[in-house]
C-alpha positions in Angstrom: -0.1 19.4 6.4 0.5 16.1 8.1 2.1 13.2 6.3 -0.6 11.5 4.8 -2.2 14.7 3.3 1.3 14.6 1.8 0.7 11.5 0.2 -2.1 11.9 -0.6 -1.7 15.0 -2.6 1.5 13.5 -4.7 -0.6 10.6 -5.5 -2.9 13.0 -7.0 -0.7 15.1 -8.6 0.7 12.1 -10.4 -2.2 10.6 -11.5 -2.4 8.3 -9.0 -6.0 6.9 -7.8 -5.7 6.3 -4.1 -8.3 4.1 -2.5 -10.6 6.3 0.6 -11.2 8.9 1.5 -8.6 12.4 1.0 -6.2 12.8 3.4 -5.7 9.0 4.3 -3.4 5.9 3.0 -3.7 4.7 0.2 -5.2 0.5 0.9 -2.5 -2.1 0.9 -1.9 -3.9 -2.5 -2.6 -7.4 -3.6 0.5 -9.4 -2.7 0.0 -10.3 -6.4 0.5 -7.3 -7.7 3.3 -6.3 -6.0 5.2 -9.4 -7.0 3.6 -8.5 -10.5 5.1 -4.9 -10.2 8.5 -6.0 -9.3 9.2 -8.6 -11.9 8.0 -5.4 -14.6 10.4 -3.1 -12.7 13.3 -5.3 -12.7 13.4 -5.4 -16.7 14.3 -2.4 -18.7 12.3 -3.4 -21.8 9.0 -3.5 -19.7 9.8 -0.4 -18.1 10.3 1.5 -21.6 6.9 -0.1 -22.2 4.6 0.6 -20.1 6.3 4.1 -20.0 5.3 4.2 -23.6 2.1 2.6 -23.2 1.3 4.9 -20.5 2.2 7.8 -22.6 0.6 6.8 -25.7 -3.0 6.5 -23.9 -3.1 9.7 -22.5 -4.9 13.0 -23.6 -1.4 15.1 -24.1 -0.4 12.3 -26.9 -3.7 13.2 -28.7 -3.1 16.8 -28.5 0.2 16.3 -29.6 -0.4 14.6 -32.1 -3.3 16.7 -33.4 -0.8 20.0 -32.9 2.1 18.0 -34.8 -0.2 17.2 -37.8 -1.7 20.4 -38.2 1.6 22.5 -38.3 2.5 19.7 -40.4 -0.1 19.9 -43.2 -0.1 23.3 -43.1 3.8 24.7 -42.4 6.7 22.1 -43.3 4.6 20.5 -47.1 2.8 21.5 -50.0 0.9 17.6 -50.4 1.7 16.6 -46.9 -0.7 13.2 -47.5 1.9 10.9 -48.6 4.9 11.3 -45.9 1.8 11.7 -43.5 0.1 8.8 -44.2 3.2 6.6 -43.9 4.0 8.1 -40.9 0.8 7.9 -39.5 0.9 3.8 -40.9 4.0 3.4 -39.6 3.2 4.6 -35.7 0.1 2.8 -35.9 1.7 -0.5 -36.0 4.0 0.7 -33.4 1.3 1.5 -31.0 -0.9 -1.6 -31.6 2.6 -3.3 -30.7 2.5 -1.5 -27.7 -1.7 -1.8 -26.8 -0.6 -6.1 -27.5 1.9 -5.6 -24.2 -0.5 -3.8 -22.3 -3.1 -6.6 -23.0 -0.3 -9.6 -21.9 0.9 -7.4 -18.9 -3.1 -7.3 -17.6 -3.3 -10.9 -18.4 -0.5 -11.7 -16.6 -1.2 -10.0 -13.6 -5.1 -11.3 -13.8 -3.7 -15.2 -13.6 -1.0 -14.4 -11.2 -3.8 -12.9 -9.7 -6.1 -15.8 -9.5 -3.2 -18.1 -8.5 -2.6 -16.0 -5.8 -6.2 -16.4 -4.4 -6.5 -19.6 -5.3 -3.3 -20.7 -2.9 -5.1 -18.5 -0.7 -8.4 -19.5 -0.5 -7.2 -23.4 -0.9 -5.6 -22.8 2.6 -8.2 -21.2 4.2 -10.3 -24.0 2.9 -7.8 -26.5 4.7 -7.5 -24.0 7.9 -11.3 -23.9 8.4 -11.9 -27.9 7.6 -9.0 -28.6 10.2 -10.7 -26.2 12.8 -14.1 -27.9 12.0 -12.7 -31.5 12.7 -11.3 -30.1 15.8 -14.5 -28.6 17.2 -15.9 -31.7 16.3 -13.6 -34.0 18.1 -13.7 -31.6 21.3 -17.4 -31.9 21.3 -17.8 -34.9 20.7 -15.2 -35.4 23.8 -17.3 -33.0 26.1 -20.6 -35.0 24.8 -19.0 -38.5 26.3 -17.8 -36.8 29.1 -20.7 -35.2 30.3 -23.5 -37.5 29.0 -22.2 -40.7 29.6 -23.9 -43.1 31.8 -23.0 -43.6 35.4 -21.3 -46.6 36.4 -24.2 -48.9 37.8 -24.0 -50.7 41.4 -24.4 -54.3 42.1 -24.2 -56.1 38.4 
């Protein structure tokens, strides 16, 4: 197996999306995003978010929780509606909490984002108006050079 089947496989096994086709790299990231990344990476309380964000919209969480209810209303009470409902209200706000992060981290990266092109695109805007006025000036050059009229005798 060479290296990049490697890499490929651990991306897959841990739920990683990698971009072409298997056995190959996975495409280089938005310079954005991997600023984005290391600013979320660099702060504990981000990291224990999007851990639990990450957790809490995945399928074992549902199954977990649909397991952990059922023995619950049927093993541990007798009227298990009460202490379940509260619990139930009470991890509800918790994960809406945790849905609002998600929402600010993806708006966060979508404007560093579009700052990021926008720089970018700005400068290729400059680049390409600064190569223009230079073809201009160097055919315009060429023009008087090769055009011009010959020097006339006698006058």
């Amino acid at each position: 197996m060479t290296p990049d089947e490697r890499l490929s496989r651990v991306s897959i096994e841990r739920g990683r999306t990698t971009v072409g086709v298997t056995g190959t790299r996975p495409a280089q990231r938005h310079p954005a995003m991997v600023a984005h990344q290391a600013i979320r990476a660099a702060n504990v309380q981000l990291r224990i978010a999007d851990a639990i964000t990450a957790f809490a919209g995945s399928m074992l969480f549902v199954y977990i929780h649909a397991l952990g209810f059922a023995l619950w209303m049927l093993l541990v009470e007798s009227d298990p509606w009460p202490k379940l409902t509260l619990i139930v209200s009470l991890e509800a706000i918790f994960l809406s909490t945790f849905v609002m992060i998600g929402q600010n981290r993806q708006s966060s990266f979508a404007q560093a984002k579009a700052d990021h092109d926008f720089t970018e695109q700005e400068l290729e805007l400059k680049t390409n108006t600064d190569i223009t006025r230079a073809i201009h000036q160097l055919t315009t050059e060429l023009h008087n050079r090769l055009v011009a009229t010959p020097p006339t005798a006698g006058l």
